[in-house]
N, C-alpha and C positions, 0 to 999 in steps of 0.2 A: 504494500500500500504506500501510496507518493506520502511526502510530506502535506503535499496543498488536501489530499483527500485524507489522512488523518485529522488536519485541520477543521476540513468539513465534518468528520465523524464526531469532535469534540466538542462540534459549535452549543450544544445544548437539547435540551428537551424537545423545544422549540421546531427545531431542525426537523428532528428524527420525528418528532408527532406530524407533521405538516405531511412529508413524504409515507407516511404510513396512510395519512387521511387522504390522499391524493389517489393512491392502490385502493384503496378503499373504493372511492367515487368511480374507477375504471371498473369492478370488477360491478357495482349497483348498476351502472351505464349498460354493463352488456345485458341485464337479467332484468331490469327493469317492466322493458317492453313484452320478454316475454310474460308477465303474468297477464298481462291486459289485453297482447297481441290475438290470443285466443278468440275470447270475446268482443274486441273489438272488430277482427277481421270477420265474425259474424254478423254485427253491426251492420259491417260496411256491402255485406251481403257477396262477401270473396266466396265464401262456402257452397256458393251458388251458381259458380261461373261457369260456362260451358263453350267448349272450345272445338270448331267445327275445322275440321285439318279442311288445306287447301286440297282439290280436283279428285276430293273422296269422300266417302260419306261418314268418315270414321271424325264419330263424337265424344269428346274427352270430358269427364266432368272431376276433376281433382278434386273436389269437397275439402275434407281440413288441410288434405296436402298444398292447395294452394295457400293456405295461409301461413303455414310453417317451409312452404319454398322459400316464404318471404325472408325468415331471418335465415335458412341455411344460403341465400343466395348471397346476402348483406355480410355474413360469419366470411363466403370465400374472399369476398373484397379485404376484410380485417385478416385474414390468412395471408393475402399477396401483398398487404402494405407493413405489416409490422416486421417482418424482418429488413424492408426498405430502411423506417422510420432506425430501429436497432442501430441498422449502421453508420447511418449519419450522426446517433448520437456519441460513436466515437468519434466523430470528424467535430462536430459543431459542439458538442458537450449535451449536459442531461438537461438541466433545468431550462433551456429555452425548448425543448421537446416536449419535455412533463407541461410546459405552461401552454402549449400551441395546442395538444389535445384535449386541454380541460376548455378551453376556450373554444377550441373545433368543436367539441359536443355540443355546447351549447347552440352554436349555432347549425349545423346538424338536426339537433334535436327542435328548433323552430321552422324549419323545411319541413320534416318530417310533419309535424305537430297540423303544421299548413294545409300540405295534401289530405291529410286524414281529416282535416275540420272541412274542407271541399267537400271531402267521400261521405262525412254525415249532413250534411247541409244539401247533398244532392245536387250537385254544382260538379261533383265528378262520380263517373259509375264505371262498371264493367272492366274490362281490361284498360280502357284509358287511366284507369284509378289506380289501377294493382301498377304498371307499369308505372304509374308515375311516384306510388308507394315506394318499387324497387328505387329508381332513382336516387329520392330523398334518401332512402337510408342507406344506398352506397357510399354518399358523399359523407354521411352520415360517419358509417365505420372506419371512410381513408385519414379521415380529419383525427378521431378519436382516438385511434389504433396506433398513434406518435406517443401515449403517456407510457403506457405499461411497460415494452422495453426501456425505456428511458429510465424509468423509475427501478425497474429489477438491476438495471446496470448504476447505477448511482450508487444502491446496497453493496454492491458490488465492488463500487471505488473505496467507500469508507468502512470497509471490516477486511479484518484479517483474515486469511485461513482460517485460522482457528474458531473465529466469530464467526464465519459465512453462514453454519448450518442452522445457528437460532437466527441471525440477523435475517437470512432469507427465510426462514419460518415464519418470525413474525411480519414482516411482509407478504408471504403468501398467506399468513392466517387472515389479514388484514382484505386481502382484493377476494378472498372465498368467503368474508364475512360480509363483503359489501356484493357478492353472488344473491348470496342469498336474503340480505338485507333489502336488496334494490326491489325484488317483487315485493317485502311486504310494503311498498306504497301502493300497490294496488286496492288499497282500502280505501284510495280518497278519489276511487271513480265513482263514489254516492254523488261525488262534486259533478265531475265529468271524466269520459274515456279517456281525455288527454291528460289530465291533471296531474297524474304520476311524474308524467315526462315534464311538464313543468315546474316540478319541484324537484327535481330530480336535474333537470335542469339548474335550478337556481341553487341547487346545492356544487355543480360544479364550477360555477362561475364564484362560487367564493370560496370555493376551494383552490382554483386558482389565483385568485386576488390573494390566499395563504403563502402559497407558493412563492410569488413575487415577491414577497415582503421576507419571509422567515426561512427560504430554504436559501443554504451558501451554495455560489456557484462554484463548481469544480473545473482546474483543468482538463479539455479534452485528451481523451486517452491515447489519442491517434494525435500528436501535436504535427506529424507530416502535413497534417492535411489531406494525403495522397487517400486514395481508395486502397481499401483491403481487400482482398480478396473475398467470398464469398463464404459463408459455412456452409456445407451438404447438410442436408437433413439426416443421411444416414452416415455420419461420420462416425465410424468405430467408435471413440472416445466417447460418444453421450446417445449414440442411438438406441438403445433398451429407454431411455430413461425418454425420447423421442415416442416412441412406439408407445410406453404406458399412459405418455402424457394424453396420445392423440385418444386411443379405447376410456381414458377416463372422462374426460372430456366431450367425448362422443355421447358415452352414456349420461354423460350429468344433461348435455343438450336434448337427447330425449324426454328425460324425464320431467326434466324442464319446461318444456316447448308442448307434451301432451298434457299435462296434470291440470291446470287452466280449463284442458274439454274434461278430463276425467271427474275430474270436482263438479263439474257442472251435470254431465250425464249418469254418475254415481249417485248422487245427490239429488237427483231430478228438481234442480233447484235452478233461478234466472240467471242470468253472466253477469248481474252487481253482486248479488249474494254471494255466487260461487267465487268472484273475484275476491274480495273481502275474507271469503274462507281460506281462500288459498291463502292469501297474504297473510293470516295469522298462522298459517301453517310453513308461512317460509321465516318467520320469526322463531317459530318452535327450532326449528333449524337452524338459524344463527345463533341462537342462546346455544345449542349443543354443538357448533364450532367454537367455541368462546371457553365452554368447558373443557375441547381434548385440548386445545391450544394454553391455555392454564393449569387445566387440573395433567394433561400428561406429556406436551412437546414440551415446555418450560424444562421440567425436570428429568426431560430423556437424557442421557448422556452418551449414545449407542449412534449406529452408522446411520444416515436419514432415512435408508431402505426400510430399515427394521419399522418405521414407522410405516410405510407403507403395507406389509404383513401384519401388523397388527388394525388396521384400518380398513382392508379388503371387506375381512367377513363382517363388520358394522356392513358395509355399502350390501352385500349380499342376502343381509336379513332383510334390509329396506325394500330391496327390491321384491323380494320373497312377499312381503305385508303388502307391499303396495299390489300386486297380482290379485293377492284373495280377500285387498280390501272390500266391506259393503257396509263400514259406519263411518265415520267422521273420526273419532276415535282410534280406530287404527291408519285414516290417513296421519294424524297427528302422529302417532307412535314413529311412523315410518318413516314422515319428516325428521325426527329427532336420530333417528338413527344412523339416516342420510347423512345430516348436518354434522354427528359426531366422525362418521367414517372420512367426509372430506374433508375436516379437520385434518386429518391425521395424516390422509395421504396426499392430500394438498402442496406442500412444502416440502415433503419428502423427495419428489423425483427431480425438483426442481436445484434444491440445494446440491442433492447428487450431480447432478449435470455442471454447475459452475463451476465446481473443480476439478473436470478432466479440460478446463482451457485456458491460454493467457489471459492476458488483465488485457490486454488490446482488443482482446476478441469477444468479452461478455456483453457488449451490446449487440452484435450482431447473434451470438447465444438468446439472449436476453429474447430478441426477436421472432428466434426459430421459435422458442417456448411459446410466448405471444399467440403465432400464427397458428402453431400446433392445437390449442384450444380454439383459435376463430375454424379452423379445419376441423375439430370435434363439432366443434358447434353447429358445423354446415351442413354434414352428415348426420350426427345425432338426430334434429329435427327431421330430417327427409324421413331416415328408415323412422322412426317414430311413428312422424305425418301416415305412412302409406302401412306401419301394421295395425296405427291406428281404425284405418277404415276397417280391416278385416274382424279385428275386435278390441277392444277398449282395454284389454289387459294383455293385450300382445304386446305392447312396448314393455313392458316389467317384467314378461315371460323372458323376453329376450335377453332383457340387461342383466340376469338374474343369470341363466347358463352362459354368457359371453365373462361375467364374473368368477365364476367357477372353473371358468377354464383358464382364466388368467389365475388367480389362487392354487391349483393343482402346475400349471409350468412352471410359478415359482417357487413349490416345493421338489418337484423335480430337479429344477437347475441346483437347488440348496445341496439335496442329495447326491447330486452327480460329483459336486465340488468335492464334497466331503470324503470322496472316495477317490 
């Protein structure tokens, strides 16, 4: 670690809360829309759209898959820009990055906010709507998708080795708290459908206005200036740790992106109530990230993987409840569950990764991670969206055995070592 970024590491509380609260607001930003998007894209009468192929007679009707196209399509854009964004922020440094995508969201998220007030207002329908929905929330995730690498390479400037594995812990405890934190604003669509995004909103703009003020700017890492070379995705040195990130992530995206209809079709209850339900059900959820990140990352002292193994089978029960849920009650249990296993595996695959690479190269690291979740994200929803249609407990059937197989290769690989 340089001098000028120990500097930075000692500047005070100040510093280090600001940059955690920052992670925070990226990780509300991405999961926000999904509580609402459900519902809302029923509103908007997406669920409804039917697509007549051109010089044939063949009639397409996607139902919820077009609505969850919408954010796997908007996830691939935040997949292709944030290892961009990664590497600039070793050319140009962290803090005018972290500040350009707190301030991109916001205005993203008034584009957005725009087309969709159109689509209820009836001033835009059908496909002119959905397409101009895609739009908004492209520019949406290229603008956004500048904070997160920015901000994991910063943690990155200011700890040591030996500091990296809680420091990027509580960093990723911090953007998986604000996962799961950001849908519970979906309680304030009793106001309106958009209302989440505007507060949510107004919560990044003075997040960023934090930023400006209280986080120290670091030297960039890359003082060349020059470009670096690229990272592969599956670069020997952190590709396991690539691959876990992308199947975790995929599945948080499903679960994510369908529970919105399941709550509502579960439930047989309206898209405000079930929204509102959801959202106290993704609170249940951060409170029990809050717990494995306190009550057991704090005081792990073991390699970051091991957290990961102790974390799977939490996510494997959730999945398992949430299949044969038919109360309220067990969606609740299952939230808790959820929210304690990402806890824990959260930060794990992440820390592991930063230390198979130079100090030069963790923003473009920084990045790959980043995109690798907007890539979970983008898939997660789709297969979701389309087992959705076939039945309402097919996305948790699946997440549930694609779990178990990830759980059994890493006791395999454990055993093969051993011998």
């Amino acid at each position: 670690m340089s001098n000028s970024a120990a500097a930075a590491g000692k500047s005070g509380f100040k510093a280090m809360f600001t940059l955690y609260l920052a992670m925070m607001c990226v990780g509300m930003g991405q999961t926000v829309v999904f509580a609402i998007l459900p519902m809302l894209g029923r509103e908007l009468h997406l669920d409804l759209l039917v697509f007549n192929l051109p010089f044939s007679d063949i009639v397409i009707e996607p139902r919820e898959l077009a609505i969850t196209s919408l954010s796997a399509l908007t996830a691939f854009v935040f997949f292709v820009a944030a290892p961009k964004w990664g590497r600039l922020s070793d050319r140009w440094g962290r803090k005018p990055l972290i500040i350009f995508g707190l301030f991109g969201y916001v205005a993203g998220t008034l584009a957005f906010n725009g087309v969709a007030y159109l689509g209820l207002s009836g001033a835009l329908v059908g496909t002119t709507l959905l397409v101009c929905l895609i739009i908004s929330r492209a520019f949406h995730a290229v603008v956004m998708s500048a904070t997160h690498p920015a901000s994991a390479a910063y943690m990155v400037d200011v700890t040591s080795v030996y500091e990296r594995t809680k420091g990027m812990g509580k960093l990723q405890a911090c953007n998986q708290l604000g996962v799961m934190v950001g849908p519970a604003l979906a309680w304030f669509v009793t106001f309106n459908y958009l209302a989440p995004l505007y507060i949510q909103a107004a919560v990044a703009l003075i997040v960023g206005l934090l930023v400006c003020l209280y986080l120290p700017a670091i030297p960039p890492a890359n003082t060349t200036g020059r470009k670096q070379a690229k990272l592969a995705y599956f670069d020997p040195r952190y590709r396991k740790f690539i691959i876990l990130g992308f199947i975790i992530y995929s599945l948080l995206g499903m679960v994510q992106q369908t529970l919105g209809f399941y709550f509502q079709d579960i439930l047989a209850i309206d898209g405000v109530r079930a929204a509102q339900l959801f959202s106290s059900a993704m609170v249940v959820s951060s409170v029990a990230i809050l717990l494995a990140q306190f009550g057991v990352v704090r005081s792990y002292s073991g390699l970051p993987m091991g957290l990961l193994r102790i974390g799977l089978p939490f996510m494997l029960l959730s999945y398992l409840l949430l299949a044969n849920a038919t109360a309220l009650w067990m969606l609740y249990l299952a939230m808790g569950l959820f929210g304690f296993g990402m806890g824990l595996t959260g930060p794990s695959f992440t820390a592991s990764a930063t230390m198979a690479v130079e100090s030069h190269e963790q923003g473009g690291l920084a990045g790959l991670i980043g995109a690798i979740a907007g890539l979970g994200f983008m898939f997660g929803p789709l297969i979701g969206g389309g087992l959705y249609r076939l039945s309402p407990s097919y996305p948790y059937w699946c997440s549930a055995l694609v779990m178990m197989v990830i759980i059994l290769s890493l006791s395999i690989l454990d055993k093969s070592r051993k011998k």
